[in-house]
N, C-alpha and C positions, 0 to 999 in steps of 0.2 A: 483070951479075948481082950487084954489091955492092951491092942497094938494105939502106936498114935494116929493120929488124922494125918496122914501124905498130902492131905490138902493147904494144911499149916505152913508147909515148910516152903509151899510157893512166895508168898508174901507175906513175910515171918513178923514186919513191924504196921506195914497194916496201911502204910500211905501212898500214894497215889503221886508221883513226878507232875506237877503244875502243867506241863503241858502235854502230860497224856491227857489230865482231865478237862482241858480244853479241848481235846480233841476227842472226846467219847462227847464232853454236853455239845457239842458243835453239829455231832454226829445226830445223835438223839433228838435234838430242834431237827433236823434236816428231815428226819423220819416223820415227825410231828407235823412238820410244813407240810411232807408229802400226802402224809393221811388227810388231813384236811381238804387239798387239794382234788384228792380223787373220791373220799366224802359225797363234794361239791357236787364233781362230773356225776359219781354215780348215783345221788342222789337226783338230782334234776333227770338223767336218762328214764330211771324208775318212774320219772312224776308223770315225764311225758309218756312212757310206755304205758301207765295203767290208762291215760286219757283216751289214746287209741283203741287200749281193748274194751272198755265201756263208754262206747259212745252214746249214752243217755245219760253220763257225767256233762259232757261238751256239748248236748243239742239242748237240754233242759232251760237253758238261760234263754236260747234262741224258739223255742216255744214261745214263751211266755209272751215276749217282745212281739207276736205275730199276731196274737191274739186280739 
């Protein structure tokens, strides 16, 4: 059960080529931007979907104003 880690022997000193690591944190922002972006969308979608399905959210303001 002493065998070594086969994982070691991939990248035996441990550093990273200057522009692979530009191009992984490049990568990683890219994903970052994207999530946020679809956040946004899917976030707004949800706000407007729940207004449709309880509409005594949306008519409540306009009650009041009638009265």
């Amino acid at each position: 059960m002493n065998e070594s880690n086969p994982f070691l022997a991939i990248e035996p000193d441990g550093m990273c080529p200057p522009k692979l690591r530009e191009q992984l944190i490049a990568e990683i922002d890219l994903i970052r931007n994207t999530m946020t972006v679809v956040e946004l969308y899917v976030g707004e979608f949800f706000k407007a979907a729940s207004v449709l399905a309880d509409p005594s959210v949306s008519t409540s303001g306009q009650s009041s104003s009638q009265s």
